[in-house]
Legacy VTK file of the C-alpha trace (Angstrom):
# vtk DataFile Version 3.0
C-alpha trace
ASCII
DATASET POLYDATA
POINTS 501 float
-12.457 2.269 -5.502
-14.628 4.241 -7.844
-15.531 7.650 -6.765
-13.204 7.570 -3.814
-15.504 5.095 -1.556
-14.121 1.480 -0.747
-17.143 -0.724 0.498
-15.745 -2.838 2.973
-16.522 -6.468 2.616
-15.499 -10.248 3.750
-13.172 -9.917 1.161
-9.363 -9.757 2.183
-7.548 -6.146 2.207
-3.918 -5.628 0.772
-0.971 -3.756 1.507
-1.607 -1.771 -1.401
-5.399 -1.049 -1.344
-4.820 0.425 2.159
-1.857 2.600 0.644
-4.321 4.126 -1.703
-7.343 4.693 1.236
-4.576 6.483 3.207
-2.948 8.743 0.821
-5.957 9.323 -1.506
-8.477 10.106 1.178
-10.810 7.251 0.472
-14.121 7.107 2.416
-15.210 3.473 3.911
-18.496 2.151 2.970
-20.539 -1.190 4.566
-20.855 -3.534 1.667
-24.655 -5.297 1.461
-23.134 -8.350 2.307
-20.972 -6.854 5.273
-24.240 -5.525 6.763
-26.361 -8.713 6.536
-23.573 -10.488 8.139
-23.339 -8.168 10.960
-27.040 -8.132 10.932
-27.323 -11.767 11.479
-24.661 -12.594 13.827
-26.445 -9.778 15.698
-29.772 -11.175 15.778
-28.520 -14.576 16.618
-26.894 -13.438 19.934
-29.972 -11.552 21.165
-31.905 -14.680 20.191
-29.430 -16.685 22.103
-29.493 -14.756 25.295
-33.260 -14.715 25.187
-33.499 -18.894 25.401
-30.539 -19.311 27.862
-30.457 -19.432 31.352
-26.713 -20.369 31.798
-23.444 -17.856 31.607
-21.923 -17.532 28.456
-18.765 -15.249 28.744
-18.344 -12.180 28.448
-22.157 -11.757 27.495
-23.832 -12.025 30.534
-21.369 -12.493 33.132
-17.657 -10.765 34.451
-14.644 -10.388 32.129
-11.143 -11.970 32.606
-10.907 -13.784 36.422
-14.636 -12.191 37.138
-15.847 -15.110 34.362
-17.871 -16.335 37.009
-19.702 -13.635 38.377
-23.272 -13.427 35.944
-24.810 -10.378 35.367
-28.314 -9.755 35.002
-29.936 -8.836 31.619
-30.760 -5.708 32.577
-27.363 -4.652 32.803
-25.798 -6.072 29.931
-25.289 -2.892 28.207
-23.726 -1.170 31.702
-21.393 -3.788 31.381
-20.242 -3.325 28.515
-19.956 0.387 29.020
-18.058 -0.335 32.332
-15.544 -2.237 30.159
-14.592 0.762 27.864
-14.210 2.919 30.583
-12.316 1.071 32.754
-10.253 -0.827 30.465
-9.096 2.990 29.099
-5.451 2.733 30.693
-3.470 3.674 27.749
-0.861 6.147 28.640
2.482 7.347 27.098
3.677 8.930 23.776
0.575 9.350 21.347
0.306 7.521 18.105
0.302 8.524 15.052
-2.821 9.488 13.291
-2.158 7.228 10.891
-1.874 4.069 12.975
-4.877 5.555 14.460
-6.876 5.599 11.587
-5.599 2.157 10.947
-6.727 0.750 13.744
-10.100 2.047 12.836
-10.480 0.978 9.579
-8.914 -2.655 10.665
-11.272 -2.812 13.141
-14.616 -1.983 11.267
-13.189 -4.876 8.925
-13.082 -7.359 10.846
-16.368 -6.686 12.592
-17.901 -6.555 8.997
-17.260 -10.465 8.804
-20.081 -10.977 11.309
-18.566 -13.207 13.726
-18.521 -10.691 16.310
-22.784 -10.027 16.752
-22.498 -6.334 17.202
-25.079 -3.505 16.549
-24.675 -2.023 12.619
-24.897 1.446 14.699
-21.671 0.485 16.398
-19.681 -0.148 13.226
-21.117 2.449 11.112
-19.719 4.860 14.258
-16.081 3.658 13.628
-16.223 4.158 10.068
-17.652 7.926 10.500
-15.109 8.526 12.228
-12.561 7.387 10.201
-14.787 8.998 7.334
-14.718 12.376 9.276
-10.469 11.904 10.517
-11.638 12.468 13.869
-8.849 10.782 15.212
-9.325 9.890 19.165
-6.372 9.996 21.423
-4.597 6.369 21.643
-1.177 6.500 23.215
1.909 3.501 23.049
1.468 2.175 26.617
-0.522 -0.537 27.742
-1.690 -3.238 25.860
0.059 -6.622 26.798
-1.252 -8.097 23.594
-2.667 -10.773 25.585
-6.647 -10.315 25.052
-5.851 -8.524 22.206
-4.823 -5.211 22.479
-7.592 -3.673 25.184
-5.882 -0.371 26.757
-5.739 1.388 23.640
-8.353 -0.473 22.058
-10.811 1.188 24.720
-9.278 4.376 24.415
-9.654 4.133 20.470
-13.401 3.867 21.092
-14.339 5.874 23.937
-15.565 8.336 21.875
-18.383 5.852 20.531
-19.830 6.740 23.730
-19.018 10.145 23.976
-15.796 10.039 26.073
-12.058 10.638 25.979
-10.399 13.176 23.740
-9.922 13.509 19.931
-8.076 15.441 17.200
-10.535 17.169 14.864
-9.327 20.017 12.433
-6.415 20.678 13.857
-6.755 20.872 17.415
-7.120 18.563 20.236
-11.010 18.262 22.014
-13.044 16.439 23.961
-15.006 14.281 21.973
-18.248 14.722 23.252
-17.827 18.330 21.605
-17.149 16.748 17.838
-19.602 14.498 18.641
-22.252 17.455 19.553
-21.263 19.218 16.157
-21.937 16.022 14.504
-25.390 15.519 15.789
-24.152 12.008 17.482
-25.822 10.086 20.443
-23.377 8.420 22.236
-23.966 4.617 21.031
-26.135 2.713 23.620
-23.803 -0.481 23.576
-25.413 -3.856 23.883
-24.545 -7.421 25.166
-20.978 -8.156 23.910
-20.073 -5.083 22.368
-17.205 -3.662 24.456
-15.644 -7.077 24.101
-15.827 -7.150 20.324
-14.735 -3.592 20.521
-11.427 -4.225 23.356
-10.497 -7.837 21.861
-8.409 -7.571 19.171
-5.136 -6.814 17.690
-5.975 -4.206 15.779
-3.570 -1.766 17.739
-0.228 -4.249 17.104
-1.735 -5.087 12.993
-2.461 -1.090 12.376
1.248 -0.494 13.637
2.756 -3.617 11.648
0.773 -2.321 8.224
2.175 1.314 9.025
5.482 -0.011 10.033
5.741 -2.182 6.714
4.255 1.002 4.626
7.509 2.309 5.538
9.731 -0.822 5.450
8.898 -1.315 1.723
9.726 2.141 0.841
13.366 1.780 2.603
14.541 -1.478 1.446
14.068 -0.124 -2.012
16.191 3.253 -1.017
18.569 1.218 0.666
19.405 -0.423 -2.624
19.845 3.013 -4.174
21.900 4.852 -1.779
24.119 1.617 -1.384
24.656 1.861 -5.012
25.969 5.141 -4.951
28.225 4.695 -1.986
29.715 1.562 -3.658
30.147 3.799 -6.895
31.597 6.810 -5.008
33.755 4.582 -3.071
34.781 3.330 -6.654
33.651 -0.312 -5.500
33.827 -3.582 -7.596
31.070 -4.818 -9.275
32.006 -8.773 -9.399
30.179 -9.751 -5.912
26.927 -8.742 -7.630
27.306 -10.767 -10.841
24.693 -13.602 -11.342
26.801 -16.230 -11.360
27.400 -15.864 -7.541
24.054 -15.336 -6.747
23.101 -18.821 -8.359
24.881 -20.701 -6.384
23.605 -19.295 -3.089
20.168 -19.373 -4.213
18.201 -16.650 -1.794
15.703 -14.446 -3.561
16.628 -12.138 -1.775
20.237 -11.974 -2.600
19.551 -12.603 -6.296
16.833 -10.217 -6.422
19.798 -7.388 -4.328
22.293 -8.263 -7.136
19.831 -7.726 -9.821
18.955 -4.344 -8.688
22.650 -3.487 -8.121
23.081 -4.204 -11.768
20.509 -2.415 -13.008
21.447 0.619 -10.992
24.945 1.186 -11.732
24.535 0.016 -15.644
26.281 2.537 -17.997
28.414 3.819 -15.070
31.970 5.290 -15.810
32.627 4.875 -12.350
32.083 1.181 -11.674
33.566 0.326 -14.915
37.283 1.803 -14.451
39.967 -0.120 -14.093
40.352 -0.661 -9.629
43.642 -0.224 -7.750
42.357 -2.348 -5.871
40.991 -6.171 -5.758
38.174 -6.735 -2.939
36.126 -4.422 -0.594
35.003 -4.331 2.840
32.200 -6.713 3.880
29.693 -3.471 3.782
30.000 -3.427 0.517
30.791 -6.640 -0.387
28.276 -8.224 1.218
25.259 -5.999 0.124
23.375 -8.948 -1.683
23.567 -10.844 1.024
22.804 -8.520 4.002
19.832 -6.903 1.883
18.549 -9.461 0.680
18.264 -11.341 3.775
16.653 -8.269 5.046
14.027 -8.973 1.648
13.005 -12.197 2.483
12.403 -11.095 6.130
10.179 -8.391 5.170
8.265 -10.646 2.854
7.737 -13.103 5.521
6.756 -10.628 8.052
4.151 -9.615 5.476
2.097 -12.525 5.037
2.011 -12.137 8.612
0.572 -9.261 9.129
-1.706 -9.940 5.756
-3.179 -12.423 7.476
-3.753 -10.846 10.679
-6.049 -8.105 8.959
-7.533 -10.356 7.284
-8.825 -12.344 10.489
-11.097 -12.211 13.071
-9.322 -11.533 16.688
-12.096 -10.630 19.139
-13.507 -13.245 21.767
-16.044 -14.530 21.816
-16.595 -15.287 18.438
-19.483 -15.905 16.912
-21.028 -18.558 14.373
-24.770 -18.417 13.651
-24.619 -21.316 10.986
-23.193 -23.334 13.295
-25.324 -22.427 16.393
-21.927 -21.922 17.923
-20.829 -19.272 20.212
-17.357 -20.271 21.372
-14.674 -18.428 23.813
-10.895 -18.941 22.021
-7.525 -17.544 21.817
-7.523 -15.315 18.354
-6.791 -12.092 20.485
-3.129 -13.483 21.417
-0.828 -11.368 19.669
2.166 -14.185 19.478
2.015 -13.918 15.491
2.498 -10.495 15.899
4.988 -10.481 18.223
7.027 -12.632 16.994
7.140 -11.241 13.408
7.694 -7.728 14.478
10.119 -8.570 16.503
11.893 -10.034 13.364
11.217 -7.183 11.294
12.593 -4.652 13.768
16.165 -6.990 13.829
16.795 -7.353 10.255
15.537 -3.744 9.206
18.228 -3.131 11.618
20.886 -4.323 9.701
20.116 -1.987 7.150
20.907 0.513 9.519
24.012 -0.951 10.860
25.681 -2.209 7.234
24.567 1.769 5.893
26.485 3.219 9.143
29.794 1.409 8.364
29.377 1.996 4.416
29.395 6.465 5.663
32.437 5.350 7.994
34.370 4.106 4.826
33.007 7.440 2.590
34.728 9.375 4.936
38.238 7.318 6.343
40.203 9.411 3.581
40.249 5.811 1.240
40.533 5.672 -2.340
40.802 8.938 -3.260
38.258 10.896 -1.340
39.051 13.457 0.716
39.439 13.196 4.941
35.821 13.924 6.017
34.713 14.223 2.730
36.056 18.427 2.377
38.519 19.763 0.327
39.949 21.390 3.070
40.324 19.045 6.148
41.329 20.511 9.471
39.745 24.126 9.175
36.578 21.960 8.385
35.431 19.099 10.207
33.102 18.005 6.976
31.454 15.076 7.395
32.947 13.519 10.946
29.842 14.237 13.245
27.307 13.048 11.100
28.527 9.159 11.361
28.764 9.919 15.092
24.667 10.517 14.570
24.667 7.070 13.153
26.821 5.323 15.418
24.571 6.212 17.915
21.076 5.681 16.398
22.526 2.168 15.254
23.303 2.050 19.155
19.974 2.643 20.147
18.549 0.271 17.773
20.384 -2.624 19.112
19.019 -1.840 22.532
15.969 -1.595 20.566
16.060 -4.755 19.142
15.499 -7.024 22.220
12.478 -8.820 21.683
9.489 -8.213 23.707
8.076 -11.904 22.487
10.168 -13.768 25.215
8.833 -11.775 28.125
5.112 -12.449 29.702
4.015 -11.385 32.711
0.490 -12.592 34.081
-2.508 -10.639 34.511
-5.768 -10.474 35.467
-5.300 -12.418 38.886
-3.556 -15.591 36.650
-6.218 -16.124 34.437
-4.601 -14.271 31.472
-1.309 -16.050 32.522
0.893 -15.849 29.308
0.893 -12.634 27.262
2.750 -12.072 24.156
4.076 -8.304 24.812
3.010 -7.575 21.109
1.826 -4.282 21.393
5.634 -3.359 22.905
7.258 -4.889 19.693
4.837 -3.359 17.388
6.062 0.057 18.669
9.524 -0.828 19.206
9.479 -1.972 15.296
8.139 1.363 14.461
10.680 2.677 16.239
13.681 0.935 14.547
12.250 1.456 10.789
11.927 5.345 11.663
15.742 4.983 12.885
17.160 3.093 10.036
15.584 5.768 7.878
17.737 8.819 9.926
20.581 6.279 9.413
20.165 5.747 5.404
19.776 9.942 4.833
23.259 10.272 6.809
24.701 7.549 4.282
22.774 9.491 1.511
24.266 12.767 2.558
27.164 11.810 2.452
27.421 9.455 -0.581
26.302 12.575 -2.916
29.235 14.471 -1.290
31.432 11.796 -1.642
29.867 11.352 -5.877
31.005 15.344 -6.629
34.439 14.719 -5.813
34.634 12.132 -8.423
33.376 14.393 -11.472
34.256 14.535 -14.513
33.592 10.542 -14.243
29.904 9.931 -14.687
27.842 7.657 -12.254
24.965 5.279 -14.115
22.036 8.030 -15.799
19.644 6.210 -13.245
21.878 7.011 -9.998
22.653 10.579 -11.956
19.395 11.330 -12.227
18.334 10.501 -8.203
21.367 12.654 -6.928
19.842 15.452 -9.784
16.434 15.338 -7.632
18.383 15.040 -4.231
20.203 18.129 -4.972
17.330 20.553 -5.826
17.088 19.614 -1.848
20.237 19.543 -0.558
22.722 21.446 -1.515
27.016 20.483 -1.929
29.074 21.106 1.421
32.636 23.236 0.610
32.639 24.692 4.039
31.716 23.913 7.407
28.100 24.497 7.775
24.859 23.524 10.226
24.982 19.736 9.344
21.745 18.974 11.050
19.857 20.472 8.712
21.225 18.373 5.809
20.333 15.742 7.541
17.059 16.187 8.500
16.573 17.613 4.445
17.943 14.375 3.403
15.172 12.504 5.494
12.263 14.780 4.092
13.795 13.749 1.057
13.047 10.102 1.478
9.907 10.552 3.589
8.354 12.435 1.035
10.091 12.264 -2.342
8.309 10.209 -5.134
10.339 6.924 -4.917
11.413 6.245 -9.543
11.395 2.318 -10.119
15.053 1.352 -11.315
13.391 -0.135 -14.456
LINES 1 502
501 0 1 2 3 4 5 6 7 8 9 10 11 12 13 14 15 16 17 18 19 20 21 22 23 24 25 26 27 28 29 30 31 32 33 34 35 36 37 38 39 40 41 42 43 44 45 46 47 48 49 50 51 52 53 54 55 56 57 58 59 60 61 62 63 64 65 66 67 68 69 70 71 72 73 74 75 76 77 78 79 80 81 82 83 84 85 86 87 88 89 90 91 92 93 94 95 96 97 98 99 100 101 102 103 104 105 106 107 108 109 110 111 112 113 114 115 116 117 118 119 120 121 122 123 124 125 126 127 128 129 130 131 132 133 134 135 136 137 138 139 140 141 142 143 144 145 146 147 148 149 150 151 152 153 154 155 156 157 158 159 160 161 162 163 164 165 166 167 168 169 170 171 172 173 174 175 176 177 178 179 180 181 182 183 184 185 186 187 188 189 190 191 192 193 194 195 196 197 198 199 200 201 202 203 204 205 206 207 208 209 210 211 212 213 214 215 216 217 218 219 220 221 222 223 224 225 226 227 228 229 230 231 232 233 234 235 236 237 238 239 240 241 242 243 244 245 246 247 248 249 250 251 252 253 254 255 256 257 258 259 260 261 262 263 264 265 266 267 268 269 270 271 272 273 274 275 276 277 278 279 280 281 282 283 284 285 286 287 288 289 290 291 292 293 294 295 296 297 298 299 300 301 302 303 304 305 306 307 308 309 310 311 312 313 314 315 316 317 318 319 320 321 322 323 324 325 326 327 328 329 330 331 332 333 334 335 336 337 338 339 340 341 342 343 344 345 346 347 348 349 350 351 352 353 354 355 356 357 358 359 360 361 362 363 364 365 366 367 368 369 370 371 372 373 374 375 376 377 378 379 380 381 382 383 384 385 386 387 388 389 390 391 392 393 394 395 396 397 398 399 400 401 402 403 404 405 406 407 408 409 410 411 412 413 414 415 416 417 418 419 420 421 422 423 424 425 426 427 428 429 430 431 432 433 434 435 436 437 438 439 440 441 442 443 444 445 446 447 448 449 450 451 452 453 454 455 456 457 458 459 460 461 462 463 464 465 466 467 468 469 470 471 472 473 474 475 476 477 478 479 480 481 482 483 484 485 486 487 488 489 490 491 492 493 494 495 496 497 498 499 500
């Protein structure tokens, strides 16, 4: 990671290596290794083609049903041309540039293994542009996650050949244009390359890594702002004690509790005598709900760790063996399956934080109707749960999992699909929800903290709502609440998150 270059290598990638190449602008390298690998699966394959007379798929003859149909030598590298451009059906809302540049780097990593016998032009192209953050066009619709994820796979590499559209300083282009300023051919793609390209599941992986980026982040805010809603809502502390925890054994729970406890230590607040002798279940419960949200996450993880880790494109290739072999490691199921999980339990975040702001402002304990001094002239803090209602709405519709569905393509031949690349940006989706939903709670826990002054929260939880208030500002009169809210979410998009210990 010296001098901002990370060589890429056989070696497996983490969650939090590619967190530092994204934020820190780190430029991707070929190992040695990586390029003898791809060097030699390379030369095997044209060695291979040169002694055989037979089909071998994908290489010298059709793609999907057209498996049968050979093609001639001589227009091996049309073919795979013809693949790119045809497979490049990928419509829809466009993606991120970050997913995009995901998908890039995932992609040159897995080709660096040298299973995959393509050119060391081809990959060294994917890398410059990831190098360069020319960032071609890839939109949400399209791939059935089936073979891989080849609709926005193809439209992720057009410009290799000098097609499609990218985003280059600023401004949308056709990429034949970068590529001119760059002094780039269009690569000359040979036998098996738009298949190592298009097969994959780099576009469902690049969206679960980005997805997660973002999942880790909010299960750890979700801790804090529940903390200061149970402390503003002058909550018990008993259902977080140890002792409970230990006899329902979760690490997930026990590791919620833990973090509760940290967080409110020293609080006047949670230390006061109650009135009262249980709460609601959306307080009560947090150990529980969160953590079981925890272990999810951490499941979904290894998941996804192992996916980008792997080697997804078809046919595969293994010159120690003298193998070349046509499999199944471009069906997304894995994926599918775990995003699909992830997007349900991150949205229970969502749906315990909405009923936690519904208590903050039912007039309970002490606080004020609405959460203003003066309810009735001001409406306060009503409409914003309304917001959340209806985003944790959305996500429930959202949440419907794309892995039961398949519908059969390519004339029967591809006839189970696992929908993948529809969870992967459903998931997305749901985290980016659940975060709109934990700023409304956040919003309106700080309100709900000021009307308990003189009594102190914990210095930790004083010291958050400190930096959340150089941001967002107290609300004593009716006011444009939307932009509170969408402070509040700038606030934990990009505010530096401070470990509780």
């Amino acid at each position: 990671m010296e001098n901002k270059i990370h060589y890429i290598s056989p070696a497996d990638i983490t969650f939090e290596l590619i967190e530092k190449i994204l934020e820190n602008n780190i430029k991707l390298e070929l190992s040695q290794e990586s390029q003898k690998l791809i060097q030699k699966s390379k030369d095997y394959l044209d060695e291979k083609i040169a002694k055989t007379d037979g089909p071998m798929y994908g290489i010298n003859t059709g793609f999907g049903a057209l498996y049968d149909i050979e093609i001639s030598n001589a227009d091996l590298s049309k073919l795979q041309e013809n693949l790119i451009v045809s497979h490049a059906c990928n419509i829809g809302p466009e993606v991120p540039s970050d997913v995009i540049r995901l998908m890039l780097f995932l992609k040159a990593h897995a080709l660096a293994k040298g299973n995959s016998a393509v050119q060391l032009v081809t990959v060294q192209r994917i890398i410059d542009l990831f190098n360069n953050n020319i960032i071609p066009v890839v939109c949400e619709q399209g791939s059935l996650g089936a073979s891989g994820d080849l609709a926005p796979l193809a439209m992720l590499f057009l410009p290799l050949l000098g097609l499609g559209e990218v985003y280059f300083e600023g401004e949308k282009q056709d990429a034949s244009k970068v590529m001119k300023r760059f002094g780039w051919e269009p690569v000359k793609l040979e036998a098996k390359e738009g298949l190592a390209l298009l097969n994959g599941t780099q576009f469902m992986s690049a969206h679960g890594v980005y997805t997660l980026l973002k999942t880790f982040r909010i299960v750890k805010y979700a801790d804090i702002i529940g903390a200061l809603s149970l402390d503003s809502f002058d909550g018990l502390i008993e259902p977080f004690l140890e002792n409970i925890q230990k006899i329902r054994p979760h690490a997930g729970q026990a590791q919620t509790a833990f973090n509760f406890r940290l967080l409110l230590k020293g609080s006047q607040l949670i230390a006061q005598k109650k009135q009262h002798i249980q709460d609601p279940y959306s307080f009560r419960c947090i150990p529980q709900v969160h953590g079981a949200v925890k272990d999810t996450v951490k499941y979904v993880s290894g998941i996804i760790e192992t996916e980008i880790n792997s080697v997804t494109d078809n046919p595969t290739v293994f010159p120690d063996e003298d193998l070349i072999v046509s499999g199944g490691n471009f069906h997304g199921e894995p994926l599918a399956l775990a995003l699909d999980f992830l997007a349900i339990a991150v949205s229970e975040l969502g749906s315990i934080s909405e009923r936690r702001t519904y208590r903050l402002i039912s007039g309970e304990r002490g606080l004020p109707e609405f959460l203003v001094a003066n309810p009735g002239l001001n409406s306060g803090f009503m409409i914003p749960q309304y917001a959340a209602a209806s985003i944790v709405s959305q996500n429930k519709q959202l949440c419907t999992p794309s892995s039961v569905d398949s519908i059969p393509s390519s004339n029967e031949q591809e006839d189970h699909v696992s929908m993948g690349g529809n969870a992967a940006t459903k998931a997305l989706k749901v985290v980016l929800n659940v975060q709109k939903i934990l700023a409304i709670e956040l919003y309106n826990a700080a309100q709900a903290m000021d009307f308990r002054k003189p009594k102190k929260t914990s210095a930790y939880l004083d010291g958050f709502l400190a930096q959340y208030r150089l941001k967002v500002r107290f609300i004593d009169e009716d006011t444009l609440m939307y932009k509170g809210i969408n402070e509040t979410i700038e606030f934990l998009d990009k505010g530096r998150l401070i470990e509780v210990v």
